[in-house]
C-alpha positions in Angstrom: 0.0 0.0 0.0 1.1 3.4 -0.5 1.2 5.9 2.3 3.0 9.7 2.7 5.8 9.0 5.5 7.5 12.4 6.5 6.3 14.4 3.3 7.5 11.1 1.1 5.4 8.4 -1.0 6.1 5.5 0.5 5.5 1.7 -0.5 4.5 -0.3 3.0 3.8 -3.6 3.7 2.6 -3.0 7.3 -1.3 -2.3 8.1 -0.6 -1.4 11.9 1.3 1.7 13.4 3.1 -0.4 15.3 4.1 -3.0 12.7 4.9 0.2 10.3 7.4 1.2 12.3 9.1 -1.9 12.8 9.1 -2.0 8.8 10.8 1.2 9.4 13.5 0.2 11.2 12.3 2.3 14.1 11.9 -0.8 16.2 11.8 0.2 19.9 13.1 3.7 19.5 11.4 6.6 21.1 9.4 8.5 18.5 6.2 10.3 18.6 3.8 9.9 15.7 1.3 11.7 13.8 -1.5 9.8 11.5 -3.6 12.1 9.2 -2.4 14.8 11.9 -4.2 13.1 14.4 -1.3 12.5 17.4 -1.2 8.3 18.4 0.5 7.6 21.8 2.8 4.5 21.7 0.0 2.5 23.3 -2.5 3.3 20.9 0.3 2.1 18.3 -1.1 -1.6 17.6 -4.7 -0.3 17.0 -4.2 2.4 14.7 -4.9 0.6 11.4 -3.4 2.1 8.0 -4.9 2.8 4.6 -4.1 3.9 1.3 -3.1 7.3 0.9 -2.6 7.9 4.8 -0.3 10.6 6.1 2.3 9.3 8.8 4.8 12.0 10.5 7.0 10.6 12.5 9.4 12.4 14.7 12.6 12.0 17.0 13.9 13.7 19.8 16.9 15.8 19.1 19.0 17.4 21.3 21.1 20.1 21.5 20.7 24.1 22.5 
């Protein structure tokens, strides 16, 4: 299926937040995330399902000053 990831088409396998971002390569790292601009918490992760033309955002924390 193809979703948006970060501004980019992107060709997924994954259905599930959670699985998406083990496709990712994101695995266990902290991240926040964004579907359709909707904010979903890491425990809401496995329930989010994804479809076609989704927008995902994901984003890490930097640091630095």
């Amino acid at each position: 299926m193809k979703i948006i990831i970060n501004g980019e088409n992107t060709e997924v396998q994954a259905t599930a937040l959670d699985q998406l971002l083990v496709e990712l390569g994101y695995g266990d790292s902290r991240v926040a995330t964004a579907v359709n601009g909707v904010f979903v918490a890491q425990g809401h992760r496995a329930d989010c399902t994804l479809s076609e033309a989704d927008r995902l955002e994901v984003v890490t924390p930097r640091q630095g000053g």
